[in-house]
C-alpha positions in Angstrom: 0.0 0.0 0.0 1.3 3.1 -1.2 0.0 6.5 0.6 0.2 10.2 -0.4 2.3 11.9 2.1 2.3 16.3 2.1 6.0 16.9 0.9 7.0 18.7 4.2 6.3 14.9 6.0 8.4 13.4 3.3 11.2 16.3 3.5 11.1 15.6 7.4 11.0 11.6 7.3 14.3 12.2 4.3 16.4 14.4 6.4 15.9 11.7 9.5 16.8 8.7 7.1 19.7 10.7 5.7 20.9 11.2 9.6 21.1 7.4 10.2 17.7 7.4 11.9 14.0 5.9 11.5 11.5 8.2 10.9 7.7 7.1 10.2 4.5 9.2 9.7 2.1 7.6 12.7 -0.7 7.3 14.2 -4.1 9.3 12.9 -2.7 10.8 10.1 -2.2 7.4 8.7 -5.5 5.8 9.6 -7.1 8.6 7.9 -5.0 8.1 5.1 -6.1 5.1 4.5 -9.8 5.8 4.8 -9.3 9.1 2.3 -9.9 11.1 4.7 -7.7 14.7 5.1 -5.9 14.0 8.4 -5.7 16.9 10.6 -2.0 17.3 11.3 1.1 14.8 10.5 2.6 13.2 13.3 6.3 11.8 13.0 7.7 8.6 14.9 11.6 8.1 14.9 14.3 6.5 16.3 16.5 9.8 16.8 16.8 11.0 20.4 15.4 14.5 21.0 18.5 16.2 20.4 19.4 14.7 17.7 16.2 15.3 16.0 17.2 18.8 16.9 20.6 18.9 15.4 18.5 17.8 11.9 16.7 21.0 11.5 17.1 24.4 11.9 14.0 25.4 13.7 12.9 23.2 16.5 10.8 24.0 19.8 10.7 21.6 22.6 7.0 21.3 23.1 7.2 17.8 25.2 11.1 16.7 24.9 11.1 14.8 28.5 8.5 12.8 26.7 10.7 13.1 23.6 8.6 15.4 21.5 10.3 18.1 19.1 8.2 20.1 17.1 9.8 20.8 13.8 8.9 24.6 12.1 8.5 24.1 8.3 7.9 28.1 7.4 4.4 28.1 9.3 3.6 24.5 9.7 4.6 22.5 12.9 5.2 19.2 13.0 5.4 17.2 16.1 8.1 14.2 15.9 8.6 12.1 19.0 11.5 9.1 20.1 10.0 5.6 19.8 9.1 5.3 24.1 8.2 2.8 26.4 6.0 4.8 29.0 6.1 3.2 32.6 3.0 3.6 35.3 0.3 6.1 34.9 -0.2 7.6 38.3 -2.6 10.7 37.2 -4.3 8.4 34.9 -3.2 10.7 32.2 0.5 11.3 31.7 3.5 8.4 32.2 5.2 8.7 35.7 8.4 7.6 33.6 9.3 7.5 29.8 12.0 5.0 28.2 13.5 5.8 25.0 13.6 2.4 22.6 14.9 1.7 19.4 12.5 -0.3 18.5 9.0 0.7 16.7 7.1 -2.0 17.7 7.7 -0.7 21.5 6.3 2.8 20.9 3.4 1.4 18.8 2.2 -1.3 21.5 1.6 2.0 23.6 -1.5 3.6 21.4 -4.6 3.4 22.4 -6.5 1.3 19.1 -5.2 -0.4 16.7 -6.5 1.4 14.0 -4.1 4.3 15.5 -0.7 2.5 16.0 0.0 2.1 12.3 3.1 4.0 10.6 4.1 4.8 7.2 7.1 5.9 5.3 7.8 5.1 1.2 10.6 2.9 1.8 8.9 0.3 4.0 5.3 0.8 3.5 2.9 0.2 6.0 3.6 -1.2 9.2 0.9 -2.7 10.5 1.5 -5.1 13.6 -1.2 -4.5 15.7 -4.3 -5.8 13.5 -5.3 -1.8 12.8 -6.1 -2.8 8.9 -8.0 -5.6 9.6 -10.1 -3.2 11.7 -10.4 -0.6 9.7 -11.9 -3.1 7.2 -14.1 -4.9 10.0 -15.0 -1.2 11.2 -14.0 -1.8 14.5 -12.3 -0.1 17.3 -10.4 -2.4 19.3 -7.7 -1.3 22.2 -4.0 -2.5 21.2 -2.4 -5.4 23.7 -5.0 -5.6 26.7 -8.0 -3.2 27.2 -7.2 -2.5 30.7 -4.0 -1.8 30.1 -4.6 0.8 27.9 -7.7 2.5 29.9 -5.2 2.5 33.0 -2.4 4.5 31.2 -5.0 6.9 30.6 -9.1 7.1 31.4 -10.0 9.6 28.6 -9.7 7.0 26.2 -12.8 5.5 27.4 -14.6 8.6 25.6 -11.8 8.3 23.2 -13.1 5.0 21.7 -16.9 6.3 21.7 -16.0 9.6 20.2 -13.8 7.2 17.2 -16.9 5.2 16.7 -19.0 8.2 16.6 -16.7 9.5 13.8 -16.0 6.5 12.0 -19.6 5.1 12.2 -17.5 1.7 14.0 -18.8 -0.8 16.4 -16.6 -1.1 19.4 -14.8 -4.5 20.2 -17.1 -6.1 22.8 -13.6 -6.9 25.2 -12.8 -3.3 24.6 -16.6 -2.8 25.6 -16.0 -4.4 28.5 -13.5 -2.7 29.9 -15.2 0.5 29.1 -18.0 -0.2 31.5 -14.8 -1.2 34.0 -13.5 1.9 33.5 -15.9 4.5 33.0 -15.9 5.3 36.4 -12.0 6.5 36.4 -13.3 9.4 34.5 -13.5 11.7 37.5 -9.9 12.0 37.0 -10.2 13.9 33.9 -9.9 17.5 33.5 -13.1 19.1 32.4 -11.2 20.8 29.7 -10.8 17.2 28.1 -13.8 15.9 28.3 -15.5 19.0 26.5 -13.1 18.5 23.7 -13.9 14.7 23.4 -17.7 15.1 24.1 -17.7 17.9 21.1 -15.7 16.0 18.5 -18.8 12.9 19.2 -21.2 15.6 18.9 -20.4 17.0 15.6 -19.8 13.6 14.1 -22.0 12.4 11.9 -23.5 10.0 14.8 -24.7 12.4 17.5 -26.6 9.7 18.4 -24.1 7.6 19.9 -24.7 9.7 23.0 -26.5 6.2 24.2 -23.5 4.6 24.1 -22.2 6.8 26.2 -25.0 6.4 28.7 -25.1 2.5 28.0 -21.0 2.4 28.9 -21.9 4.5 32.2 -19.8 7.0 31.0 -22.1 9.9 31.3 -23.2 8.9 35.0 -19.4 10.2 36.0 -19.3 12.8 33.2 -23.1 14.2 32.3 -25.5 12.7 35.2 -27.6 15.0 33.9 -28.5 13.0 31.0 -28.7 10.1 32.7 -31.8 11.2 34.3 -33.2 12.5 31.1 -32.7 8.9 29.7 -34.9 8.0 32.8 -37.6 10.1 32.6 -40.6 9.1 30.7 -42.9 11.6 28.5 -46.4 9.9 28.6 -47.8 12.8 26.3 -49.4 12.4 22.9 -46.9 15.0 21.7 -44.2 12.4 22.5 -43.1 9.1 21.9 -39.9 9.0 23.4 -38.5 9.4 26.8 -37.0 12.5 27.1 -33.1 11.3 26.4 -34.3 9.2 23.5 -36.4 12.5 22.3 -32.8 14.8 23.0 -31.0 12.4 20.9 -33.0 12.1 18.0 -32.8 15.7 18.1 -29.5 16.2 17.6 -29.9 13.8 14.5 -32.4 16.6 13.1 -30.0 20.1 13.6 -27.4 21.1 11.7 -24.2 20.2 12.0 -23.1 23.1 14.1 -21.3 23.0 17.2 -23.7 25.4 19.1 -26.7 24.0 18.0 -25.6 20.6 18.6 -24.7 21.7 22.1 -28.0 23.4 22.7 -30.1 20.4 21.4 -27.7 17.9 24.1 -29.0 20.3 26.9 -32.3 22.0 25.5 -34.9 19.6 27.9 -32.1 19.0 30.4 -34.9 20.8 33.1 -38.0 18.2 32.3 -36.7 15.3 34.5 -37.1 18.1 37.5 -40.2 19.8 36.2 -41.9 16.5 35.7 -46.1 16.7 37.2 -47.9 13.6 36.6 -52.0 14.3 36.2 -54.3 11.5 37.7 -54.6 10.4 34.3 -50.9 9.4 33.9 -50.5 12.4 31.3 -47.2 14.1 32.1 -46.6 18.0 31.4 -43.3 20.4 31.7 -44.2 23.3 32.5 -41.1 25.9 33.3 -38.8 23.2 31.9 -36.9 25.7 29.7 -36.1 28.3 32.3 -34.9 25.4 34.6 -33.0 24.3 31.5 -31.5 27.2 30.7 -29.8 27.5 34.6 -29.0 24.1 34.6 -27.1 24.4 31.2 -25.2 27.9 32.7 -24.2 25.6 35.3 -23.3 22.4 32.7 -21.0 24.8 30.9 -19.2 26.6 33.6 -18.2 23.1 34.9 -17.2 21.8 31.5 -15.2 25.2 31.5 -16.9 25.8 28.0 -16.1 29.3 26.6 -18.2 32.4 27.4 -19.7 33.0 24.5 -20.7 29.4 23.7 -22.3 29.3 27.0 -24.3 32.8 26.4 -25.3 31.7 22.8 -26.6 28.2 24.4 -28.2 29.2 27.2 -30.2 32.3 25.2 -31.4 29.3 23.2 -32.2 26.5 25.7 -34.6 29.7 27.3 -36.7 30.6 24.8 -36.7 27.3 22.7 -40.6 26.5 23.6 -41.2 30.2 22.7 -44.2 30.2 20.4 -44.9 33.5 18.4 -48.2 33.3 16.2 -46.5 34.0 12.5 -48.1 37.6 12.5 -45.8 40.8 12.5 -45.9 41.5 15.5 -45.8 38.5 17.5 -42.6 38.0 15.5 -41.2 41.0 16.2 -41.4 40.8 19.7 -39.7 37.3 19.3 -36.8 38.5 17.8 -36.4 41.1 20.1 -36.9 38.5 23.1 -34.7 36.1 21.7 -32.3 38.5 19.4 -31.6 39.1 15.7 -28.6 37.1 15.4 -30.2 34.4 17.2 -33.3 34.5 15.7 -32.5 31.9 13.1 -31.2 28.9 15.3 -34.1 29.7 17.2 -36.3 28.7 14.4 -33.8 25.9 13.5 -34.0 24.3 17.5 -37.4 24.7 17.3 -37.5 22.3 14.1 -35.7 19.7 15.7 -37.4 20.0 18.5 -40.6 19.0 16.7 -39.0 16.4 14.3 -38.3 14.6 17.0 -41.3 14.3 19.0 -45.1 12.1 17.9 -46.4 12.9 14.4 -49.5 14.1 16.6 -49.8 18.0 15.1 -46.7 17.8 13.6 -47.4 19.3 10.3 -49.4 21.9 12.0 -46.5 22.6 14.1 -43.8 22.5 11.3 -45.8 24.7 9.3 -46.2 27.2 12.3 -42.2 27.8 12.3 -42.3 28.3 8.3 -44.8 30.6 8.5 -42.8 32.8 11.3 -39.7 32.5 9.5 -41.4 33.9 6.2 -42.6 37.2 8.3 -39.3 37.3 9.8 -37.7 37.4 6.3 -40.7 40.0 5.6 -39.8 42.7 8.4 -36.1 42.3 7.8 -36.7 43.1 4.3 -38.9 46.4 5.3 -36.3 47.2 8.1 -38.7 47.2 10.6 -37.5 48.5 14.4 -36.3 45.2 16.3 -34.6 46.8 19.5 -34.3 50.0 21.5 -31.2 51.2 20.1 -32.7 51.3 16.2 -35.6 53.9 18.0 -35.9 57.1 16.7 -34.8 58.5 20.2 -32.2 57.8 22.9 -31.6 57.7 26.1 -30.2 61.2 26.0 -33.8 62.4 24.9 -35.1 60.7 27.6 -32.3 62.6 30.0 -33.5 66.1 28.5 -37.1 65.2 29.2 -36.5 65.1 33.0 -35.9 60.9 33.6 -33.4 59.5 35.6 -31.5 56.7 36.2 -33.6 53.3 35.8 -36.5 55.7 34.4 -34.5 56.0 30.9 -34.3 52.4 30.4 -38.1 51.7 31.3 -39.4 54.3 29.2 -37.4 53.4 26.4 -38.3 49.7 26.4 -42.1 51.0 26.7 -41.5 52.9 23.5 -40.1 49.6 22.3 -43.3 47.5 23.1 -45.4 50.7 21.1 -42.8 50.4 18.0 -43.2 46.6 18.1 -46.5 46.8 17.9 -46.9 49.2 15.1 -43.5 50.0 13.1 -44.9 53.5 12.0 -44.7 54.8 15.8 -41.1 54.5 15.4 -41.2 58.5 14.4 -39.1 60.7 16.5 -41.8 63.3 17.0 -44.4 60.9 17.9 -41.7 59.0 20.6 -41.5 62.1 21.9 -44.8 62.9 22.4 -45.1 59.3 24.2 -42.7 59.6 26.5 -43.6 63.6 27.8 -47.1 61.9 28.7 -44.9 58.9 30.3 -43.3 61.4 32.4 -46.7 63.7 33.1 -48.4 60.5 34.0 -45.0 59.1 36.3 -45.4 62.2 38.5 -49.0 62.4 38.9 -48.7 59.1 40.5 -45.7 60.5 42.1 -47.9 63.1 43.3 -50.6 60.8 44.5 -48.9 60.1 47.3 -48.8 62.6 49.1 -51.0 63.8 51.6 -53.2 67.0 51.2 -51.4 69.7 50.9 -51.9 71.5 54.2 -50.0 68.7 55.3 -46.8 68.9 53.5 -44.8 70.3 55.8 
């Protein structure tokens, strides 16, 4: 098997060979290879000791050289190149408490975590394939290389690791590697939050979201995402349902886009139902409030994932108002977009979709049809450049200080002059806003005045 290697890798694995020294592309960039997919990055396996690989090139940074990594600068592009290594005990569950340097490749390649990762490549020699990771790639399997426990020791991630792969790949997982998943799941407390996020977002925008139950069936979101756990629990005996509430979140997140927000916000949107739950005498269950409770719950989800501000704000505006239903008239609408906000406006819709795909046909077409007509207005008042929010008024908050208001006053008489605009865009006249708020502030002190007593008793 002959594989297409970017010149830089081949310019790097030449200069090694020329030195005396083994030098093998490795690892993901190969599997992908093989699969035609575009790898990432290029990662480089070699006999040379760290220096040496630094005496080969001119431009070298020593990212992780006491575990014998040297990233080599080609103009802009890095490429990391590490010693064949034996790694000794994993105290931390993550990194090696000891690395050994070895000559010998099969060493450093026994160490990956699947097969299907611990093959290498270089022209001369071809593949180098001694772990079974072909043969898996061609059964579609991930399977751990040497002993499952081994591997989930040296480092617990790789539990989500081999889900996430999976995901990605669209791969069964080895049942003995199964196995010692469920064995292992619960080591995951070990993790930083930092990398779970990044493992629970690749399976996320894979093209098998829905392998969030293997997650749950492994036990792996008790210790990461109990949350879900009690979603997957919690029954929806409605005739707009006809799933339980995890079933229903995962077949919506096989209905959105493949977006990393919406994804997100469709993993969390009915996180709040298993606590909102109220059974009638009838057995009919209903929700009510379950998106407010959503929306703190998912603040709270996010900090402790340590997910980025502005993910968590863009999430957590949607997970609020995603049961939001505006009637498709103008301005219903407009007061939607206001609540939930222009640039949101359309994932909104979009969550809202999925949402519905993924309950009972009961109403669905009627509900469907309902979110196409609200987008269609929505097109329509963006096209006449109606006013959506109180800084496109025809007044400011400076009017409002001329006019006599103060403090908190400006802001509530401005947002009053919003609900009159969004009502009827042809209020949005300067003159007219005017007008509105002199009579706000006429009828703010009369009731000011009100409550006083008579007058001959003032002072």
């Amino acid at each position: 098997m002959r594989l297409k290697l970017p010149p830089k890798v081949t310019y790097i694995l030449d200069i090694l060979k020329r030195h005396g020294h083994e030098a093998y592309a490795v690892g993901g960039c190969v599997r992908d290879s093989i699969l035609a997919r575009e790898p990432d990055d290029w990662d480089i396996t070699t006999s040379a000791r760290p220096e040496e690989v630094k005496r080969c090139f001119k431009r070298t940074i020593d990212t992780g050289i006491a575990h014998g990594t040297v990233t080599v600068m080609l103009e802009q592009d890095a490429f990391e190149v590490t010693t064949y290594r034996i790694d000794g005990t994993y105290s931390d569950g993550r990194h090696p408490d000891t690395v050994t340097f070895t000559p010998n490749l099969a060493d450093d390649l026994m160490r990956r975590d699947f097969t299907i990762n611990a093959m290498a490549y270089n022209d001369d020699e071809g593949l180098v394939d001694l772990y079974g990771g072909m043969q898996d790639l061609q059964k579609k399997r991930i399977r751990c290389v040497g002993k499952p426990d081994e591997r989930f020791e040296e480092d617990a991630l790789r539990v989500m690791r081999a889900v996430r792969f999976a995901a990605q790949l669209g791969f069964a997982i080895d049942p003995a590697t199964e196995a010692a998943i469920r064995r292992h799941a619960p080591h995951l407390d070990c993790v930083s939050a930092e990398r779970i996020r990044v493992e629970l977002m690749k399976l996320l925008v894979s093209p098998h979201p829905e392998m969030m139950v293997n997650l749950y069936d492994l036990h792996i979101t008790r210790v990461i995402l109990p949350e879900f756990d009690a979603c997957m629990e919690t029954p929806q005996n409605n005739r707009h349902h006809m799933y339980n509430v995890g079933l229903h979140t995962v077949k919506s997140l096989c209905e959105i886009a493949n977006d990393s927000t919406l994804r997100l916000t469709m993993l969390l949107h009915d996180f709040g139902k298993p606590r909102k739950r109220v059974t009638d005498p009838d057995g009919t269950d209903h929700f009510k409030g379950h998106a407010e409770e959503g929306a703190r719950m998912a603040e709270t989800i996010l900090r402790r994932l340590k997910f980025d501000n502005d993910t968590r704000k863009k999430t957590v505006n949607l997970i609020r108002w995603h049961d939001l239903r505006p009637r498709p008239v103008p301005p219903d609408v407009r007061r939607a977009v206001c609540i939930v906000g222009r640039d949101a406006f359309e994932d909104y819709l979009s969550v809202q979709w999925a949402d519905n795909m993924a309950k009972s046909e009961y109403h669905r077409e009627k509900k469907l049809q309902r979110i196409v007509d609200v987008y269609n207005v929505y097109r329509e008042i963006l096209a006449r450049g109606d006013c959506l929010s109180v800084k496109e008024l025809a007044v400011d908050g400076t009017d409002m200080l001329n006019l006599g208001f103060q403090g908190p006053e400006v802001g509530e008489v401005l947002n009053e002059a919003l609900a009159e605009v969004l009502a009827d865009p042809e209020k949005n006249d300067r003159a007219y806003l005017l007008a509105f708020a002199e009579n706000r502030k006429l009828t703010y002190m009369q009731s000011i005045d009100g409550l006083w007593p008579a007058a001959d008793g003032r002072e």
